[in-house]
N, C-alpha and C positions, 0 to 999 in steps of 0.2 A: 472414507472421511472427506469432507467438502474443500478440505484446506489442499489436502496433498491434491485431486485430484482437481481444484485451481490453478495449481501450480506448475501442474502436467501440461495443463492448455496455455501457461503462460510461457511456457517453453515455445510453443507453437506463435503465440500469436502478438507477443509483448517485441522482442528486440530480434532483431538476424543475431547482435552476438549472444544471444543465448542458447542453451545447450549444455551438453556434457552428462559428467556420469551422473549418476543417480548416486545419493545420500539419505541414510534412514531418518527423518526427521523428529523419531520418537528421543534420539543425542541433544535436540534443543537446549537442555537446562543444563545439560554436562558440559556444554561447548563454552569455550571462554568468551569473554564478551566481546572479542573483536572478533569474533569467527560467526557474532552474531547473524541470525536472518541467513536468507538465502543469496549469495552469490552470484552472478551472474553468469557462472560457470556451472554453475552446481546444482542448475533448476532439474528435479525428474523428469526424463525424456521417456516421456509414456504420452505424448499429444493428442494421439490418436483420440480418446475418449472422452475428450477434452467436455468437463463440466459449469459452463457457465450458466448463469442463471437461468433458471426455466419460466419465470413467472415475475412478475411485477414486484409480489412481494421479497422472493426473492433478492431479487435486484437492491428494492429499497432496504432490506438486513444487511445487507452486505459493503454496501456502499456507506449505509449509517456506521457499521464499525468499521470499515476503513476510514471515514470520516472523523470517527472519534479516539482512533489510533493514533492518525495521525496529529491530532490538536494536545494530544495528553504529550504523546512523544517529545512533541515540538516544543512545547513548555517546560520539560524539562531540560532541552537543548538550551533554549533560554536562557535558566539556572545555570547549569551544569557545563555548558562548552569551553572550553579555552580559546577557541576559534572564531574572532568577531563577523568570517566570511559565514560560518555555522548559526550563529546567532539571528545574523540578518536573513539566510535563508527559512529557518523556524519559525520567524515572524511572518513572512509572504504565507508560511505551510498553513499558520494557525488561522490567519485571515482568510485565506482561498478556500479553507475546509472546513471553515465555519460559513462559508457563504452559501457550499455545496451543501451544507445538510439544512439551511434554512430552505434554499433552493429544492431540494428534496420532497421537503415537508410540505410546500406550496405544490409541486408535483404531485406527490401521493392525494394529497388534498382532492386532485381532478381525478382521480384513479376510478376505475367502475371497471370489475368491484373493489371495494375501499381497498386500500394498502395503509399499510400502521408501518412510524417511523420512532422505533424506539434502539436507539441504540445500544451496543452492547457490545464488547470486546470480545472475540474467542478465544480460543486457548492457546493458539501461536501466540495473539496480541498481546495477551498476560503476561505468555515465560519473556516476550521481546521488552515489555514493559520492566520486569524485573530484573531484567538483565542491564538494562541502563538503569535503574535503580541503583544498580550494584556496583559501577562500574563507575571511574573517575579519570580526570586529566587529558589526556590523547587517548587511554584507551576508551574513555567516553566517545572523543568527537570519531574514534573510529567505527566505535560498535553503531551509534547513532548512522552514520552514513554508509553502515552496510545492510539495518534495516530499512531506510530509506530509499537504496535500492532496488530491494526487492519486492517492497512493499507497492511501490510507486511503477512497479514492469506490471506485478497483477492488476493492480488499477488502472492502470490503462489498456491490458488487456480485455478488462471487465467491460468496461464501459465504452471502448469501441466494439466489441460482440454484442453489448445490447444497445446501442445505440443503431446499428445494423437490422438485428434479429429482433427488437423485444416487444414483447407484445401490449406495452399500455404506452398511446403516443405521448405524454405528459411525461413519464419517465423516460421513453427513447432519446426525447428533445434535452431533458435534464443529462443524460448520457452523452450527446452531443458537445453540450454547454462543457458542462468540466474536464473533457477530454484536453481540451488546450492547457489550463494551468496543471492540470497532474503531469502533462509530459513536459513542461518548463521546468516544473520541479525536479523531474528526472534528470532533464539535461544538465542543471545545475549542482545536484549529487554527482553526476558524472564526473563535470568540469573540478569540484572541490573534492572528486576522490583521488584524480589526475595531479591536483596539486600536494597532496598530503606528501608526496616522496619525494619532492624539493623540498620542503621546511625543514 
C-alpha cells in the first residue's frame, strides 16, 4: 500500500526524531481521536524500501491530496479549535496550500508528458478527516495537531526526495518552492504541541 510504504520512507528521511516501533495502521478508525495520525514515535521503521514518487504524475497525485488534506483539515480547525494559536496556524495552512496546488497546476501545466492535477483524498485522509469530524474541544485541538504532525514529516519528506530525484523540472522546482512553508508549518505544530501540557 502507497500510504504505509510512505511512511516507511518518512521514518528515514522526514525528522532525526523519528523512529520507533512499528504500528498496524489498518487500528486507524478504532484509535481515539487524540491518538489520531501518526506519531512521531510511531512511524514504521521499514526505510529501507522507501517508496517516493516515481513519476511526475505521481508526484503531482500526491501532493494534490496532501494539498487538499490539508485546506479541508484546516478549515475545520478554524470552526472547531478552542485554541486561538490553532486557529491562526489553519489560516497560514489553508493559504500556503492553496497556493501550493495553484502552483502545482501551473507546474504540471509545463510537464511533458502532460501531468493532470486532480485532487483527491486517500483513505488515511478520509478516516483522519472523520476522526476530527468526530471529535470536539481539546480533544479536537489535540487530534488536529497530531495529524498535522505526521501529515507535514511525509510532506516534506516527499518533496525534498523529489525535488532531489524527480524527473519533470517544473515539478522538481514546485518541490523546491513548498518545501520551506511545509517545514514552517511543522515547526509550528511542534512548538503548539510543546505548549499543550502547560495550559
Amino acid at each position: 500500500m502507497k500510504t504505509r510504504i510512505l511512511m516507511a520512507a518518512t521514518a528515514a528521511l522526514a525528522l532525526a526524531a523519528c523512529g520507533g516501533d512499528s504500528e498496524n495502521e489498518d487500528n486507524l478508525n478504532t484509535m481515539p481521536a487524540d491518538n489520531m495520525m501518526m506519531p512521531a514515535d510511531n512511524i514504521t521503521n521499514a526505510a529501507g524500501e522507501a517508496a517516493m514518487p516515481q513519476n511526475g504524475q505521481e508526484y503531482a497525485t500526491m501532493v494534490g491530496a496532501g494539498d487538499m488534506f490539508e485546506i479541508e483539515s484546516a478549515r475545520l480547525a478554524q470552526e472547531k479549535a478552542t485554541s486561538d494559536d490553532i486557529k491562526e496556524l489553519a489560516e497560514m495552512i489553508v493559504t500556503d496550500h492553496t497556493t501550493s496546488t495553484e502552483q502545482l497546476r501551473q507546474a504540471a501545466s509545463q510537464a511533458q508528458p502532460p501531468v493532470t492535477v486532480e485532487p483527491q483524498l486517500n483513505a488515511e485522509q478520509q478516516a483522519n478527516m472523520q476522526a476530527l469530524r468526530s471529535a470536539n474541544g481539546a480533544q479536537f485541538d489535540q487530534a488536529w495537531l497530531q495529524q498535522q504532525l505526521g501529515a507535514h514529516q511525509k510532506a516534506l519528506a516527499m518533496v525534498q526526495h523529489y525535488a532531489q530525484n524527480g524527473d519533470v523540472p517544473s515539478l522538481k522546482q514546485h518541490a523546491g518552492t513548498v518545501a520551506g512553508p511545509i517545514q514552517r508549518h511543522l515547526e509550528r505544530v511542534q512548538e503548539l504541541q510543546g505548549g499543550q501540557g502547560a495550559e
